[in-house]
N, CA, C and O atoms as a Maestro MAE file, in Angstrom:
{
 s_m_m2io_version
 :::
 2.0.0
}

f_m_ct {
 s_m_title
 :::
 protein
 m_atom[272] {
  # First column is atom index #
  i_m_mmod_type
  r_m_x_coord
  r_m_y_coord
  r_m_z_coord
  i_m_residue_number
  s_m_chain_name
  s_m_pdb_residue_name
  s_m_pdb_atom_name
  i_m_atomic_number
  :::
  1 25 97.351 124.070 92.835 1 A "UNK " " N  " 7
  2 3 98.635 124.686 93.110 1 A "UNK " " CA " 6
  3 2 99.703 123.595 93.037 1 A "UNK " " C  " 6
  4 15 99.678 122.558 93.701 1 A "UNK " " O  " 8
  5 25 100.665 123.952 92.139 2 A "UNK " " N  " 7
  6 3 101.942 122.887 92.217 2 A "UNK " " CA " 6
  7 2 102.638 122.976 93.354 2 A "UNK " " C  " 6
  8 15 102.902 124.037 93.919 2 A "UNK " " O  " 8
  9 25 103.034 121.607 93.820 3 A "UNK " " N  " 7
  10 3 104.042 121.185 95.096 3 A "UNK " " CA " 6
  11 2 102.988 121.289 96.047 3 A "UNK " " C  " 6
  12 15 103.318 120.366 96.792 3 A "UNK " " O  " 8
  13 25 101.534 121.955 96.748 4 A "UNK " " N  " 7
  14 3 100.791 121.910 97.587 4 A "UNK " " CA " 6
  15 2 101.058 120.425 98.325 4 A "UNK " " C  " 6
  16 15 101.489 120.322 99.473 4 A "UNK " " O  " 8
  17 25 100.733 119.334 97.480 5 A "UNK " " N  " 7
  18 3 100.835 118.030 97.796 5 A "UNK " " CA " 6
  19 2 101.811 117.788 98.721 5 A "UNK " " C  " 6
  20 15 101.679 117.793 99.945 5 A "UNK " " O  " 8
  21 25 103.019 117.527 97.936 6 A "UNK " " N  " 7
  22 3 104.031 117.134 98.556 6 A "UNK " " CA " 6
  23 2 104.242 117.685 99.963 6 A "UNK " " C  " 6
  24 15 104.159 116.850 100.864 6 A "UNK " " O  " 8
  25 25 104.587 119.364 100.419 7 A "UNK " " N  " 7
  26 3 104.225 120.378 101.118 7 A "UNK " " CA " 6
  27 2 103.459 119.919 102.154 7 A "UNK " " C  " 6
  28 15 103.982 119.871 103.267 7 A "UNK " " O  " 8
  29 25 102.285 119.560 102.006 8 A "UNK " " N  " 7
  30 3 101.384 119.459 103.096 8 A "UNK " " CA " 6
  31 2 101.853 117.987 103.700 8 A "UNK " " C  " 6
  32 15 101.628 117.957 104.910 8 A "UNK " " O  " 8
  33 25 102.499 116.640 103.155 9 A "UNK " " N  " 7
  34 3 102.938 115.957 103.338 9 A "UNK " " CA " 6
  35 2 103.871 115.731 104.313 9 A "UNK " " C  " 6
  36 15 103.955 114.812 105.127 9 A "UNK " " O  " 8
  37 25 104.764 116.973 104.070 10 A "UNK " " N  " 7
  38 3 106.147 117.329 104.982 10 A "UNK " " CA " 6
  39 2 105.461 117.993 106.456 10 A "UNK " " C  " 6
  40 15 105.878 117.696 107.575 10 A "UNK " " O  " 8
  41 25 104.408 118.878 106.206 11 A "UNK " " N  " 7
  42 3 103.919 119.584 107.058 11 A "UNK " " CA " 6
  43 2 103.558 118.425 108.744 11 A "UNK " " C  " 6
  44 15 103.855 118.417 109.939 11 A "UNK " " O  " 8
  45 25 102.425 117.283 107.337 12 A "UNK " " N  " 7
  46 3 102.072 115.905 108.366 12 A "UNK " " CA " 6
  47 2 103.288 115.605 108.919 12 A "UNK " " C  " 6
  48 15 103.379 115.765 110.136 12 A "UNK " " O  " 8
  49 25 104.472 115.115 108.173 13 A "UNK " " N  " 7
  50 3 105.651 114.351 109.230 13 A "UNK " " CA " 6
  51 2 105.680 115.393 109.933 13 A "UNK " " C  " 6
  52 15 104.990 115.050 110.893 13 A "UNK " " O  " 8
  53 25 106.096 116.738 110.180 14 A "UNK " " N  " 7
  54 3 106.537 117.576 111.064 14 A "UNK " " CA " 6
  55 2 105.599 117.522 112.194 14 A "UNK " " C  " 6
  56 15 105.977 117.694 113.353 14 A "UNK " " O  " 8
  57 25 104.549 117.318 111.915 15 A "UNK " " N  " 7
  58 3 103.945 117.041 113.455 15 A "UNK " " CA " 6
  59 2 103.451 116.052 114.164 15 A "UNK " " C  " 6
  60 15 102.847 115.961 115.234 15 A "UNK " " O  " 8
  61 25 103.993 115.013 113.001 16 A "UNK " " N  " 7
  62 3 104.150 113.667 114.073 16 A "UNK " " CA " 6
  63 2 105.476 113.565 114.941 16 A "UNK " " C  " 6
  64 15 105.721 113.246 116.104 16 A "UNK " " O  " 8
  65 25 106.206 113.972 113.866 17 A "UNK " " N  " 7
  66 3 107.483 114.321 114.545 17 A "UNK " " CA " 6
  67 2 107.834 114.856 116.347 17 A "UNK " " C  " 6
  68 15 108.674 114.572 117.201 17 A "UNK " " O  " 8
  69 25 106.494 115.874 116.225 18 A "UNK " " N  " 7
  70 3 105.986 117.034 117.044 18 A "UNK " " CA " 6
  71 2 105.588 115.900 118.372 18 A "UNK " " C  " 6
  72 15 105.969 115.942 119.542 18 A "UNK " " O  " 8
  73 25 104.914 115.160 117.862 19 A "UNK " " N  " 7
  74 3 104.016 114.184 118.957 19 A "UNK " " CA " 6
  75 2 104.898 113.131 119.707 19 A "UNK " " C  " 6
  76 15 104.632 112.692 120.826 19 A "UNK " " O  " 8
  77 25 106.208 112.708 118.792 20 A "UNK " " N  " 7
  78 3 107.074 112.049 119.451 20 A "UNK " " CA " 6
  79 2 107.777 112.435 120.268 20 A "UNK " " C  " 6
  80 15 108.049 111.845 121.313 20 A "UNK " " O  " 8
  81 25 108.440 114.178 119.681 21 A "UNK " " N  " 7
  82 3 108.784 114.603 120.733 21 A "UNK " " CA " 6
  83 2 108.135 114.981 121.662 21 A "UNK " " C  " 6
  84 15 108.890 115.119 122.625 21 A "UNK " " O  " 8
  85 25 106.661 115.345 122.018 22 A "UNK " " N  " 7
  86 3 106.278 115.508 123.424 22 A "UNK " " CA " 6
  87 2 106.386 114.267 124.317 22 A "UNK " " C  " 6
  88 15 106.692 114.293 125.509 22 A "UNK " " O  " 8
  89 25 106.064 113.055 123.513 23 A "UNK " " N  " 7
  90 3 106.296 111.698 124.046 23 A "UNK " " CA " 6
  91 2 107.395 111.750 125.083 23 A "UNK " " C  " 6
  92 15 107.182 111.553 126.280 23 A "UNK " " O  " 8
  93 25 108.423 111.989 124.635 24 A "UNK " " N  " 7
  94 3 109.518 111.576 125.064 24 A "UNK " " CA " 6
  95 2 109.884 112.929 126.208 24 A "UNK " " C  " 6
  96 15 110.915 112.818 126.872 24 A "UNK " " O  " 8
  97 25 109.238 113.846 126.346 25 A "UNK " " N  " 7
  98 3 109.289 114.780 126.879 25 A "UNK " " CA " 6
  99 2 108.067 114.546 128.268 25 A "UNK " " C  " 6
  100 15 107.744 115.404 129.090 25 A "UNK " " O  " 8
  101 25 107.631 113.299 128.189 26 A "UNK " " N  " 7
  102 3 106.704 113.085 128.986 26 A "UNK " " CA " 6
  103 2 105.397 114.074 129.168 26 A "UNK " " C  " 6
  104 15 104.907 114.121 130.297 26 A "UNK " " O  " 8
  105 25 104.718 114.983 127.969 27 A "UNK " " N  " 7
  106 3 104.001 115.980 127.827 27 A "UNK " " CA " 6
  107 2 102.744 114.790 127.164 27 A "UNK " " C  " 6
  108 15 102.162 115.154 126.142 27 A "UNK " " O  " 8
  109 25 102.357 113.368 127.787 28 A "UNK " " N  " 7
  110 3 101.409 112.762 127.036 28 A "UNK " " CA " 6
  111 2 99.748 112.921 126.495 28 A "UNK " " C  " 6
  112 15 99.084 112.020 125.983 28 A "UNK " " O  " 8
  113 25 99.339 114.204 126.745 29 A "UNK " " N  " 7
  114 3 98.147 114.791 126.127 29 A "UNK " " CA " 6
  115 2 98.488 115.589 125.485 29 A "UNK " " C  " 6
  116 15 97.526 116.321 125.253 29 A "UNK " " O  " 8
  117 25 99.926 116.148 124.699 30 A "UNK " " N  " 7
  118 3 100.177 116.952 124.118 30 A "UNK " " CA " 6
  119 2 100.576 116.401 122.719 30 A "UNK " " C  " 6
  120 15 100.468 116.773 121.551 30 A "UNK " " O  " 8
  121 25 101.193 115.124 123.530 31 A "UNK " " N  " 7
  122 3 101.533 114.065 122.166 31 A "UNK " " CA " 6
  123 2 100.415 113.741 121.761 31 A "UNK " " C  " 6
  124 15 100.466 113.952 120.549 31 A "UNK " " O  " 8
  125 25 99.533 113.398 121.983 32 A "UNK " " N  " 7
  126 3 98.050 112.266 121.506 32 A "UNK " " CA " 6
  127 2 97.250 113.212 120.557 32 A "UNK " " C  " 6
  128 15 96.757 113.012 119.447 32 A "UNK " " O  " 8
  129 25 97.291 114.461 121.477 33 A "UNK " " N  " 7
  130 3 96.743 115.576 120.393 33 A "UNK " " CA " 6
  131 2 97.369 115.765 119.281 33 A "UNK " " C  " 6
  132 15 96.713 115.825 118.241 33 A "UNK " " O  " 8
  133 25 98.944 115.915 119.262 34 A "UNK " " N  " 7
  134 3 99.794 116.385 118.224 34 A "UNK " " CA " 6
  135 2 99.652 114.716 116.899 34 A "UNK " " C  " 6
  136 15 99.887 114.831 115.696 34 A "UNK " " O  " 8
  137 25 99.354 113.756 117.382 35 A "UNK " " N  " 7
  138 3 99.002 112.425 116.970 35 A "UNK " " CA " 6
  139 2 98.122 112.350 116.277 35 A "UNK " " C  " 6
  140 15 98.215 111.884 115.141 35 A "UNK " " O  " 8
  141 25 96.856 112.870 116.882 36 A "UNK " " N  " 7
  142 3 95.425 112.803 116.304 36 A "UNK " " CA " 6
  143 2 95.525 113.465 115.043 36 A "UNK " " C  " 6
  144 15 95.003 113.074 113.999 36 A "UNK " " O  " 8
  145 25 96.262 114.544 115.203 37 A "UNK " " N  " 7
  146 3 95.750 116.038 114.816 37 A "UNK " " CA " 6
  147 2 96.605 115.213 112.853 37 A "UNK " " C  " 6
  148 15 95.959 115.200 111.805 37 A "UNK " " O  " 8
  149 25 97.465 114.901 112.940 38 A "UNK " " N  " 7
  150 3 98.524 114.262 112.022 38 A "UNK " " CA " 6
  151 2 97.599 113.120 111.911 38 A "UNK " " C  " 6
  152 15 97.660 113.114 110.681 38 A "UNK " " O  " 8
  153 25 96.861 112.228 112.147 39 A "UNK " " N  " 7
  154 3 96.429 111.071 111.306 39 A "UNK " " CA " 6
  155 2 95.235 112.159 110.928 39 A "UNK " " C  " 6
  156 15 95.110 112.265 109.708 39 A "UNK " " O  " 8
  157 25 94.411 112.918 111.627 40 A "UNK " " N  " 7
  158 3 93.065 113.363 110.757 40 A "UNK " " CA " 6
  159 2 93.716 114.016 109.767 40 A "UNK " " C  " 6
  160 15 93.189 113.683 108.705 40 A "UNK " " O  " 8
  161 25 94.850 114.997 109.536 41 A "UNK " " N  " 7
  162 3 94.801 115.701 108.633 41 A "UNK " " CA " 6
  163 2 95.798 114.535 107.117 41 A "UNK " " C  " 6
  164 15 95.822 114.818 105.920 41 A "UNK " " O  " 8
  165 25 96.339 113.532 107.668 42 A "UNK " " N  " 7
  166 3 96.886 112.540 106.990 42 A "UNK " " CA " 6
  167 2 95.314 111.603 105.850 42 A "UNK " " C  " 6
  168 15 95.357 111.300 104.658 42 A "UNK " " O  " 8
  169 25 94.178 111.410 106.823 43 A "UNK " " N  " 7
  170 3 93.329 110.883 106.240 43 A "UNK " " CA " 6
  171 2 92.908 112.253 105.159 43 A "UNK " " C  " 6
  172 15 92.859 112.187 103.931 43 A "UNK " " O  " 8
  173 25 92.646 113.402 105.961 44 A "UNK " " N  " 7
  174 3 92.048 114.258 105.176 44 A "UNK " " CA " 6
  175 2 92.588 114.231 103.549 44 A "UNK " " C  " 6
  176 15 91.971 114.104 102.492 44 A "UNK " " O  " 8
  177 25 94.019 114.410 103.861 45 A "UNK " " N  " 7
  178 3 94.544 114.431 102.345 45 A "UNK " " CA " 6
  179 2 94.096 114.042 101.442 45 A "UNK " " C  " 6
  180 15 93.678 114.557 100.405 45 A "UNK " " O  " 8
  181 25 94.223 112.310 102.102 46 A "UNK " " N  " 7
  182 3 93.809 111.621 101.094 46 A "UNK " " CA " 6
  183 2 92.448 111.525 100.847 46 A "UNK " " C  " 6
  184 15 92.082 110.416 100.457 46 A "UNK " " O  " 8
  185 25 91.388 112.592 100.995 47 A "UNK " " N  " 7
  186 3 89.883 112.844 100.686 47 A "UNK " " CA " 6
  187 2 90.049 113.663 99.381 47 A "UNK " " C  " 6
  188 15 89.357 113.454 98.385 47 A "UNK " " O  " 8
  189 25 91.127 114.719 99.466 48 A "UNK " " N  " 7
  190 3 90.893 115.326 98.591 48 A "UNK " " CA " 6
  191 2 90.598 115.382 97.358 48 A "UNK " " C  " 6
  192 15 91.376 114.624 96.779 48 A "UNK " " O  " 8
  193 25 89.821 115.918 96.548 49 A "UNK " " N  " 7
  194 3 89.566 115.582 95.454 49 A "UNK " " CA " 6
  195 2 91.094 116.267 94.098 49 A "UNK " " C  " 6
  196 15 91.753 117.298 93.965 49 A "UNK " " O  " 8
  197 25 90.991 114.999 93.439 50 A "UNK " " N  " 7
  198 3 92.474 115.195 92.210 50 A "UNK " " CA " 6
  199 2 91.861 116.299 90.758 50 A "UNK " " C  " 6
  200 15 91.119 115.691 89.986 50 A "UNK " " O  " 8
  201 25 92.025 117.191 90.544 51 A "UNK " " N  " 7
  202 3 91.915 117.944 89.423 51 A "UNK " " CA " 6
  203 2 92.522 117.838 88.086 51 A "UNK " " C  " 6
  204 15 93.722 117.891 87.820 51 A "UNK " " O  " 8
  205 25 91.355 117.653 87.140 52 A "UNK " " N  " 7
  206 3 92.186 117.498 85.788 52 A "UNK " " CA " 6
  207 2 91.357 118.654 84.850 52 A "UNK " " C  " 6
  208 15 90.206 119.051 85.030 52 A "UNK " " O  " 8
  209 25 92.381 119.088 83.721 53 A "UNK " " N  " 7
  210 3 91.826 120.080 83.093 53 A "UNK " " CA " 6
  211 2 91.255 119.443 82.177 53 A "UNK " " C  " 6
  212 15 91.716 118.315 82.002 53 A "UNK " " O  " 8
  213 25 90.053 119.873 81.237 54 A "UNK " " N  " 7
  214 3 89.395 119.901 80.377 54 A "UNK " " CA " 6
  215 2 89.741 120.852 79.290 54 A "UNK " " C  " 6
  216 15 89.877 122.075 79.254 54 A "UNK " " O  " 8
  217 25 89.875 119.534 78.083 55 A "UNK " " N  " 7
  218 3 90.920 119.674 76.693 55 A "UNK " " CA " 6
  219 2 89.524 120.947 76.218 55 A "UNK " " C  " 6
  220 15 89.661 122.120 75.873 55 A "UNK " " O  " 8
  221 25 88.530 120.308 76.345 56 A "UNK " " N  " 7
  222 3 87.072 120.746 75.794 56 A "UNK " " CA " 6
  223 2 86.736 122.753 75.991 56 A "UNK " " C  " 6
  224 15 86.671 123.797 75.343 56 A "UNK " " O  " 8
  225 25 86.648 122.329 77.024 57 A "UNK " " N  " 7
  226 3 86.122 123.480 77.737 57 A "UNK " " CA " 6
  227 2 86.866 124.367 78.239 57 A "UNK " " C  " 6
  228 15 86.449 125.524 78.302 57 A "UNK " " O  " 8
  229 25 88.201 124.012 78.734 58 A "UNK " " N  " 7
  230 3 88.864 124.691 79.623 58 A "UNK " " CA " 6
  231 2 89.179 124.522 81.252 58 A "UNK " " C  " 6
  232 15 90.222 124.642 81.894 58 A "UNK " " O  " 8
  233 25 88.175 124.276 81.532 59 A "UNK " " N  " 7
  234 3 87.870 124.146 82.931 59 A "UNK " " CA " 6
  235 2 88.574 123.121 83.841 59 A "UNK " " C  " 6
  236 15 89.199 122.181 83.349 59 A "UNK " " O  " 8
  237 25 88.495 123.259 84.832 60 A "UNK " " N  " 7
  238 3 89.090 122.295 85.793 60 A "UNK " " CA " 6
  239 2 88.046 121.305 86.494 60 A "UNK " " C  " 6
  240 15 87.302 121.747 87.370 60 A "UNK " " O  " 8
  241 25 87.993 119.929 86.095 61 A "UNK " " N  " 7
  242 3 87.030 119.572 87.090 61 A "UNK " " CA " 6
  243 2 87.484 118.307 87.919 61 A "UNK " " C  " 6
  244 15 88.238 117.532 87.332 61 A "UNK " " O  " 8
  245 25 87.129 118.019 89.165 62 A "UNK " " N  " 7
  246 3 87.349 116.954 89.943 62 A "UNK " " CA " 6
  247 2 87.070 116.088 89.689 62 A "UNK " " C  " 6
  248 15 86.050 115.843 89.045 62 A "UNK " " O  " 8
  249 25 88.300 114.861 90.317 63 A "UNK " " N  " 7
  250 3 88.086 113.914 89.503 63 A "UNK " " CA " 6
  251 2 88.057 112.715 90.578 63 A "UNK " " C  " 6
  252 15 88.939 112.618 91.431 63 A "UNK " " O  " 8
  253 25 87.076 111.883 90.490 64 A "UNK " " N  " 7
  254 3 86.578 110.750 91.465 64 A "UNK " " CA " 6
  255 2 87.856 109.840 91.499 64 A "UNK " " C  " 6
  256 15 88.731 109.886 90.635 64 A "UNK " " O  " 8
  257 25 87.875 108.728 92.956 65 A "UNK " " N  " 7
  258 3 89.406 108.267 92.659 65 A "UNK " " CA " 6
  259 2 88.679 106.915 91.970 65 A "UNK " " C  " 6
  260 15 89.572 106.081 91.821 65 A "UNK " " O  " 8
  261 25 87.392 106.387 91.494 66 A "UNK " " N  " 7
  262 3 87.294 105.422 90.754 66 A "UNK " " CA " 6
  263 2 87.358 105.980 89.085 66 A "UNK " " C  " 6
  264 15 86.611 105.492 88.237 66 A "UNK " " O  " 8
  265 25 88.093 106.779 88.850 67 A "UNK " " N  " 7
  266 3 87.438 107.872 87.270 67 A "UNK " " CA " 6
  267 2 89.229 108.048 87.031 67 A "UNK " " C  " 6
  268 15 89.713 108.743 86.138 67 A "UNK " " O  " 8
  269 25 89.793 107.492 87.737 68 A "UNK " " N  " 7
  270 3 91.594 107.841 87.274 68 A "UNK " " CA " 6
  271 2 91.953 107.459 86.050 68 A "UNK " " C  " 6
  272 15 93.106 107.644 85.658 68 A "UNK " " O  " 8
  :::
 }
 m_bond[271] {
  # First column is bond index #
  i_m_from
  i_m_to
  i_m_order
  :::
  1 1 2 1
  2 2 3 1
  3 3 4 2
  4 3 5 1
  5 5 6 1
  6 6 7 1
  7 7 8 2
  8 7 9 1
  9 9 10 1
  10 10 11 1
  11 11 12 2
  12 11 13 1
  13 13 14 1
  14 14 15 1
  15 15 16 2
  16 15 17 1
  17 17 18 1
  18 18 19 1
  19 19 20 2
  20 19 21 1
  21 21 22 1
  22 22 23 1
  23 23 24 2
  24 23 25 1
  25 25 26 1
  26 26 27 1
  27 27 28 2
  28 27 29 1
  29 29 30 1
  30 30 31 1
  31 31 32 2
  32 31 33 1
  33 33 34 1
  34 34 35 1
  35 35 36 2
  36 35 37 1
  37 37 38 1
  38 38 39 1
  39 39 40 2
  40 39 41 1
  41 41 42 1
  42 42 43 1
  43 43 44 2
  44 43 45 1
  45 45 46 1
  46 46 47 1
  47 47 48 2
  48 47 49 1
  49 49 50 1
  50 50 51 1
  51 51 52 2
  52 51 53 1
  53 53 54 1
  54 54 55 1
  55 55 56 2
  56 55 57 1
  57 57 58 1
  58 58 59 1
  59 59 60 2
  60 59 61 1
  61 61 62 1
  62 62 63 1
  63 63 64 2
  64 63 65 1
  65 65 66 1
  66 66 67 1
  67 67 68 2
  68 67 69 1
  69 69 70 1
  70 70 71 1
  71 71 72 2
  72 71 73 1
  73 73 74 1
  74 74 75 1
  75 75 76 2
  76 75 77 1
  77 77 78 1
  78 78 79 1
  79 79 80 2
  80 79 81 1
  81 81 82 1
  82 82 83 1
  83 83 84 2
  84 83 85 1
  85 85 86 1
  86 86 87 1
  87 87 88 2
  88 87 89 1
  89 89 90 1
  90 90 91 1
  91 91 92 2
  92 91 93 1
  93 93 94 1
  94 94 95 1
  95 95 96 2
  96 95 97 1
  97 97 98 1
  98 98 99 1
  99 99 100 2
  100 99 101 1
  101 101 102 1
  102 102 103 1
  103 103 104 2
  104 103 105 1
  105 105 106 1
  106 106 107 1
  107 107 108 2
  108 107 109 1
  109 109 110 1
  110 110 111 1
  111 111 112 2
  112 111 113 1
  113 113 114 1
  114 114 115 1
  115 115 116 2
  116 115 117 1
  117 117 118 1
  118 118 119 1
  119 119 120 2
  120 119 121 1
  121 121 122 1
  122 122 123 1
  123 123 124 2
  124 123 125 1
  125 125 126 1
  126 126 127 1
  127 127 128 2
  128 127 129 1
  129 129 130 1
  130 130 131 1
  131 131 132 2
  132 131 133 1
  133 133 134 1
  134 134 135 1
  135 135 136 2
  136 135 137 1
  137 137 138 1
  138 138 139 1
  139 139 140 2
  140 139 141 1
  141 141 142 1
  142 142 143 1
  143 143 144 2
  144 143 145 1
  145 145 146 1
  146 146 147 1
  147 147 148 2
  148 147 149 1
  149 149 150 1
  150 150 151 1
  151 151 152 2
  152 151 153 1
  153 153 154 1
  154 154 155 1
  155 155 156 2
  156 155 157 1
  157 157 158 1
  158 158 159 1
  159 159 160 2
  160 159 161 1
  161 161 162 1
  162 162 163 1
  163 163 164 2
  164 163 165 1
  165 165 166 1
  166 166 167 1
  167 167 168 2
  168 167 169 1
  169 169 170 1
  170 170 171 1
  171 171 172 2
  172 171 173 1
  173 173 174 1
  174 174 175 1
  175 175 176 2
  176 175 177 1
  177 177 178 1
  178 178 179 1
  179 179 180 2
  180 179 181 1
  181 181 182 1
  182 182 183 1
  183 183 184 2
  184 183 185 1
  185 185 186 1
  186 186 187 1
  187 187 188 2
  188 187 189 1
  189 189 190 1
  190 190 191 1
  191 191 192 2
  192 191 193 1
  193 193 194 1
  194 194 195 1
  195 195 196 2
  196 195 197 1
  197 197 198 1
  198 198 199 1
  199 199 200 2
  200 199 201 1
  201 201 202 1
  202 202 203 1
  203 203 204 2
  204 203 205 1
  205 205 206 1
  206 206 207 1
  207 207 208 2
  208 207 209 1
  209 209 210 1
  210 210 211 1
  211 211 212 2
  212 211 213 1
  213 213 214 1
  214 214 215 1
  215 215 216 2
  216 215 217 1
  217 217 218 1
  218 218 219 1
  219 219 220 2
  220 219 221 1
  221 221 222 1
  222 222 223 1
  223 223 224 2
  224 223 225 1
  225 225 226 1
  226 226 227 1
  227 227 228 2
  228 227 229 1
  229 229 230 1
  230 230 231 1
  231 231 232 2
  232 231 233 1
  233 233 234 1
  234 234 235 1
  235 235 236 2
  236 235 237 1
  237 237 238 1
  238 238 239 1
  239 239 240 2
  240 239 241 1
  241 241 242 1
  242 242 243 1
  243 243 244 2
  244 243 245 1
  245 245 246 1
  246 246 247 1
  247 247 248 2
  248 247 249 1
  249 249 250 1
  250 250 251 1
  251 251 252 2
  252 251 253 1
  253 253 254 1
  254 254 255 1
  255 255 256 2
  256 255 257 1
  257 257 258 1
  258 258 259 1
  259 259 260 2
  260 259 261 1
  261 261 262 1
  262 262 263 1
  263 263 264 2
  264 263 265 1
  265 265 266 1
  266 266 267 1
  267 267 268 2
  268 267 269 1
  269 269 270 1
  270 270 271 1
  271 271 272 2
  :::
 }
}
């Protein structure tokens, strides 16, 4: 899906964003969660696998990040 990337990117700042403001709101298990929750899904991203189409076949297949 085009823009997904970027999108989910904005999504991460918005809830770190989220975590600072509980910070400062003195809500500090609300922040740590809202923290966690934004670096796992920050690492996750970058798990994802990158898709390239196939001139050949058609198909879409994943593509390893040592295969760029």
């Amino acid at each position: 899906m085009r823009g997904a990337g970027p999108l989910l990117w904005i999504v991460l700042v918005a809830v770190a964003w989220n975590a600072w403001l509980f910070q400062r709101a003195h809500m500090e298990v609300q922040a740590v969660v809202a923290a966690v929750f934004a670096l796992l899904g920050a690492w996750g991203a970058m798990r994802l696998p990158r898709w390239v189409r196939c001139p050949a076949c058609g198909w879409r297949h994943p593509v390893g990040n040592d295969e760029r």
